[in-house]
C-alpha positions in Angstrom: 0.0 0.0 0.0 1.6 3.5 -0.9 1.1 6.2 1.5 -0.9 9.2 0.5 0.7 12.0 -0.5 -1.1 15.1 1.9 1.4 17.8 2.8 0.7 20.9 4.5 1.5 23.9 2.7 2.6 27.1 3.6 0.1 29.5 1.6 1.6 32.6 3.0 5.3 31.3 0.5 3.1 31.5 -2.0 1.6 35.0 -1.8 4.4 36.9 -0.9 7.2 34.4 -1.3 10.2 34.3 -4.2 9.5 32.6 -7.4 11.0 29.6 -7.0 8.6 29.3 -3.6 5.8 29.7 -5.7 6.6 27.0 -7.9 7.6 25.0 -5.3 4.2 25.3 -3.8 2.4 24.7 -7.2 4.0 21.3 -7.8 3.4 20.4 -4.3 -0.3 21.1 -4.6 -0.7 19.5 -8.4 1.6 16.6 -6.6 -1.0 16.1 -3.7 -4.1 16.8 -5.8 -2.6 14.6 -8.4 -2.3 11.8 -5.5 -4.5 12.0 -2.5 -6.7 15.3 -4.1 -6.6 16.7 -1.1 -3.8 19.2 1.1 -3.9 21.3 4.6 -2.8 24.8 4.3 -1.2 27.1 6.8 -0.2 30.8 7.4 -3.7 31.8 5.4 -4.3 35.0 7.3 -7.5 33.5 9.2 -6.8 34.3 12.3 -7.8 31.9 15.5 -9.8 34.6 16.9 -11.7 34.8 14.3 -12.2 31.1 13.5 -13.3 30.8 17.0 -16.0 34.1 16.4 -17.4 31.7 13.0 -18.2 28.8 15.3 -19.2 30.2 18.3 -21.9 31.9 15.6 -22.4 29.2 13.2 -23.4 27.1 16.9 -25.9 29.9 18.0 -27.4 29.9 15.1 -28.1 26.3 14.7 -29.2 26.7 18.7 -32.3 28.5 17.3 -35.8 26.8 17.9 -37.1 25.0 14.8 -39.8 27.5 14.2 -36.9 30.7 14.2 -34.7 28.7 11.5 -37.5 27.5 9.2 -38.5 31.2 8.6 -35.3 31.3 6.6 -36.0 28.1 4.6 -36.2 28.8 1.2 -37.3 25.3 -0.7 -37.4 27.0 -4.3 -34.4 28.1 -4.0 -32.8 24.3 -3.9 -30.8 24.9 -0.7 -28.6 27.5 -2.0 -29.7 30.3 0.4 -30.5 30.3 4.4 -31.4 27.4 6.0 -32.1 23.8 5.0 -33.6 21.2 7.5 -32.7 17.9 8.0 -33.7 14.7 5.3 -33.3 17.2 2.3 -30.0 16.3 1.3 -28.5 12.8 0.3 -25.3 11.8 -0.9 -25.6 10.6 -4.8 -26.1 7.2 -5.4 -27.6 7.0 -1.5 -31.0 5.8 -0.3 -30.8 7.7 3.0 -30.5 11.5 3.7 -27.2 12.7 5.7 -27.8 13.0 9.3 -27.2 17.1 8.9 -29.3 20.5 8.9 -26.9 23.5 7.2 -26.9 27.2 6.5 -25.9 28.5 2.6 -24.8 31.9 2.0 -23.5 33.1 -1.5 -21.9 35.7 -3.5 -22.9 39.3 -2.8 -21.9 41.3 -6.0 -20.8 44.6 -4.9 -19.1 46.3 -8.7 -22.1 46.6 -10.3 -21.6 42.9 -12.5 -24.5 42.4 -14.4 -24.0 38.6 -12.9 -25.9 39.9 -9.7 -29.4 39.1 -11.6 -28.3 35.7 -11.3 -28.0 34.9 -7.7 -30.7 35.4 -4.9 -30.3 37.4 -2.0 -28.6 36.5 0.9 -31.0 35.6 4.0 -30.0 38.0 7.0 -30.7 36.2 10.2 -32.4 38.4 12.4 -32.1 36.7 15.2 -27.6 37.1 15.3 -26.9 40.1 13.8 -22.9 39.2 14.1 -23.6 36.2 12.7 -24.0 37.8 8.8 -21.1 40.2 9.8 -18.7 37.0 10.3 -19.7 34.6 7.7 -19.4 38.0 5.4 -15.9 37.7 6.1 -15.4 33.8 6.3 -16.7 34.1 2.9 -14.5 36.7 1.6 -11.3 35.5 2.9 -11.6 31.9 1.7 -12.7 32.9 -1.5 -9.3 35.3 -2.0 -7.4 32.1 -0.7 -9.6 30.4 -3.1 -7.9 32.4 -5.8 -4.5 31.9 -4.9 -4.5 28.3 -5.0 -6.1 27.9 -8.7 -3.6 30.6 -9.9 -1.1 27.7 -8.4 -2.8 25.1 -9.7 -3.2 26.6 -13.4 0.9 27.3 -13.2 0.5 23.5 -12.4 -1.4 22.4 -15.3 0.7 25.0 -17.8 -1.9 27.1 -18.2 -1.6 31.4 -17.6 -1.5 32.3 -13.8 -4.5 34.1 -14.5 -6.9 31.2 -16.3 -9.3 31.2 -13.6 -9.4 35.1 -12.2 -12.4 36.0 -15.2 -14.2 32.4 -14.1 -14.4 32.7 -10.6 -14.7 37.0 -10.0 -18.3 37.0 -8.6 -18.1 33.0 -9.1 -21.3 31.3 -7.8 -19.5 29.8 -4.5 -21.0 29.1 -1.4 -20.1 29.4 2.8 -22.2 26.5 4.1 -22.3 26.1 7.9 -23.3 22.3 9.1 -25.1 21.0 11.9 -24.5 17.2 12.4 -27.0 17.2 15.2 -27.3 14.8 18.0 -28.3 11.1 17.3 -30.3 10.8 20.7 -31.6 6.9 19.4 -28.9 5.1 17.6 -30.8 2.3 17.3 -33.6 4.0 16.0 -31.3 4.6 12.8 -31.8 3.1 9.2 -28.2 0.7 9.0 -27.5 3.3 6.4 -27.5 6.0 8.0 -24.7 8.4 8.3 -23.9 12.0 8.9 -22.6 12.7 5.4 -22.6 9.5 2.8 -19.5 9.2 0.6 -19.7 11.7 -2.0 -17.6 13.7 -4.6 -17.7 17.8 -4.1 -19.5 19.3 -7.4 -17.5 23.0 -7.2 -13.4 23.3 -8.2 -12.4 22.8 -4.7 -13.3 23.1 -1.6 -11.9 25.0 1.7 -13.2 23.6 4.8 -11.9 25.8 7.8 -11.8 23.9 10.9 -14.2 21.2 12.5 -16.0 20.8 16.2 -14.9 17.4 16.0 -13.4 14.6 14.4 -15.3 12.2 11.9 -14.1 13.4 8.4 -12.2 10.4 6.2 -11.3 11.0 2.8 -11.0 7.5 0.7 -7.1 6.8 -0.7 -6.3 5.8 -4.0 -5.6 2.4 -2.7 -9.3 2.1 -1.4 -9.0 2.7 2.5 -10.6 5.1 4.5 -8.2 7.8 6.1 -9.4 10.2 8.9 -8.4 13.7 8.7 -7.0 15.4 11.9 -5.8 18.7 10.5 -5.2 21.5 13.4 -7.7 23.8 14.1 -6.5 26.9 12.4 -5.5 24.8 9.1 -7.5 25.1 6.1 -8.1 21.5 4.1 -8.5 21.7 0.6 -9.6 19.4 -1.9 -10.6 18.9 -5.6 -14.1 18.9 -6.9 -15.7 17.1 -9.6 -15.8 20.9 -12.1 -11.8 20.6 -11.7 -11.9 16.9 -12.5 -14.2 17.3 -15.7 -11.8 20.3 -16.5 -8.6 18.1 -16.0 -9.9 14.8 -17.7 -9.1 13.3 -14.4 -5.5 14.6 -14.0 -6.7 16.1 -10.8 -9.2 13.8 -9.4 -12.0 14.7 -7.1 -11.9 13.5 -3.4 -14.5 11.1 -2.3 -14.9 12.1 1.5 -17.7 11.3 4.2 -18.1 12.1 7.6 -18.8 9.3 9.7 -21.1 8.9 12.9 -19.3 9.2 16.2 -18.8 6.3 19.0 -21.5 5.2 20.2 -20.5 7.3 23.7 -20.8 10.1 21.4 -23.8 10.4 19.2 -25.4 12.5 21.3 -23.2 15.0 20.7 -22.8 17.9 18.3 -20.8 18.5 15.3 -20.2 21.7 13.5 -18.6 22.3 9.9 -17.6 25.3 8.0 -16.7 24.2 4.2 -16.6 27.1 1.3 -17.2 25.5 -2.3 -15.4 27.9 -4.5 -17.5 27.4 -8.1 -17.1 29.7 -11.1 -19.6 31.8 -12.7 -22.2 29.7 -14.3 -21.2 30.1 -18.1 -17.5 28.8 -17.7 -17.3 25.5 -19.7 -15.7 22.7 -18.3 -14.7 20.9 -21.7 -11.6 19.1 -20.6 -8.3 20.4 -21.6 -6.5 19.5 -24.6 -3.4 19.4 -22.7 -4.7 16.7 -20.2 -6.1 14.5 -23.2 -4.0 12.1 -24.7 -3.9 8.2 -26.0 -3.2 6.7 -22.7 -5.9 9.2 -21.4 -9.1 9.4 -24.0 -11.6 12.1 -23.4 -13.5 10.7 -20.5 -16.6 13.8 -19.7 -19.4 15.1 -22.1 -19.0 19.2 -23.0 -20.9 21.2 -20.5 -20.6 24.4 -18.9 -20.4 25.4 -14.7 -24.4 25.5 -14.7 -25.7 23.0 -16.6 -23.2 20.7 -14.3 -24.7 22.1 -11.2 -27.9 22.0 -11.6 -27.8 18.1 -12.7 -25.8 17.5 -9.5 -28.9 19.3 -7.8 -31.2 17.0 -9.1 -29.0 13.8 -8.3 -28.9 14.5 -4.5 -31.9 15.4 -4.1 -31.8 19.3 -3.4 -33.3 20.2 -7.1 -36.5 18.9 -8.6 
């Protein structure tokens, strides 16, 4: 069995650092996503206070009664906005919804981009006025990180440092906040049932900013199950199925679940802070000619960002 490759990467020697730390950084990070599709990154300029402000929010909110969060439920809108109880989502290919309940916010265009007619309002929670002031800024810091890491990962693939900035400026990502409530009768349970099935991000990657607890595991290219235990103030990152489609496979999406607790546990909390960084809906994901070759055919059908996201709507189960 060969070990995964998953180093932990200084962003901060990329930003500012020489050029032969930047492309140290970019092979590292096509390396890992090449191998395990999935790194932890450091010095990001999220500070602990701050993380510590997100949860202690994202926890309030979710503390709300029933009634208070299902104002904010917005069922047209496919989960993409405020709230979304439990049983609505499940992991494709899965009979049984994720044992979850999670809180969406998007991009809020502020430079007059005619894309704003394209993405719904925010939902302002009334309730936690801080909490909208500190997922604002969650959001906007991950999504610059965001942006640094594909201008690595473009030098990676030989593409121009800047072959993502028009794609992703006022991309359609999304700051979800997760609530892997309490499972107060484990017996109760389907045998299926789990807090997140395995499943396949649909965005370019993902940049999940510290956990409440443990139960992530990301599945290895030799098939086993590996938990992640990155420190509190890292950042893990990991490929999405729009950068595999992009990539013909080069890069391959991470298949990742979060499994229930011990037993002693289940009745127990756990709280989750990923940001999908998607581009703007027109961007076409036709695989690059430079990642297509005899040993590796054309695997994906033509499609563009939207088209994409909406099928993967349908498939688990937030889109009719």
């Amino acid at each position: 069995m060969s070990t995964p490759y998953i180093p932990c990467l200084d962003l901060g020697s990329y930003i500012n650092g020489t050029e032969e730390q930047r492309k140290k950084f970019s092979d590292e990070l096509g390396r890992a996503f090449n191998d395990s599709g999935f790194v932890t990154i450091t010095n990001h300029g999220v500070s602990q206070e701050l993380i510590n402000k997100l949860y202690k929010n994202i926890q309030s909110m979710f503390s709300l009664s029933s009634e208070e969060k299902r104002k904010y439920e917005r069922v047209e809108l496919a989960g993409q906005r405020g709230y979304t109880s439990a049983g609505k989502e499940t992991a494709k290919g899965a009979k049984t919804a994720d044992l979850k309940e999670f809180w969406q916010i998007g991009q809020e265009v502020m430079d007059g981009d005619p894309i704003k007619a394209q993405y719904p309002d925010n939902e302002y929670l009334e309730e936690i006025p801080e909490f909208n002031e500190v997922t604002r800024e969650i959001y906007q810091r991950l999504e610059g990180n965001g942006k640094h890491l594909l201008r690595a990962i473009a030098t990676y693939l030989g593409l121009p440092i800047d072959y993502f900035d028009k794609h992703v400026h006022n991309g359609n990502s999304i700051l979800r906040g997760i609530h892997y409530f309490p499972i107060e009768d484990p017996d109760a349970l389907p045998d299926d049932a789990v807090r997140a099935g395995a499943h396949e991000d649909i965005n370019l990657i993902t940049l999940l900013i510290g956990a409440s607890a443990d139960g992530l595991e990301v599945l290895t290219r030799s098939d086993e199950w590996l938990p992640i235990k990155a420190g509190h103030t890292d950042i893990v990152v990991n490929v999405g199925d729009m950068l595999q489609r992009l990539t013909n496979n080069k890069l391959r999406s991470t298949t990742h679940r979060v499994v229930n607790p011990p037993r002693e546990l289940m009745k127990t909390s756990r709280f989750s802070v990923p940001f999908f960084l998607h581009p703007r809906s027109d961007m076409d994901l036709t695989s690059l000619e430079s990642c297509i070759d005899s040993e590796h055919p054309k695997v994906y059908d033509d499609m563009t960002a939207g088209e994409y996201l909406d099928e993967r709507l349908r498939e688990i189960g937030l889109k009719k």
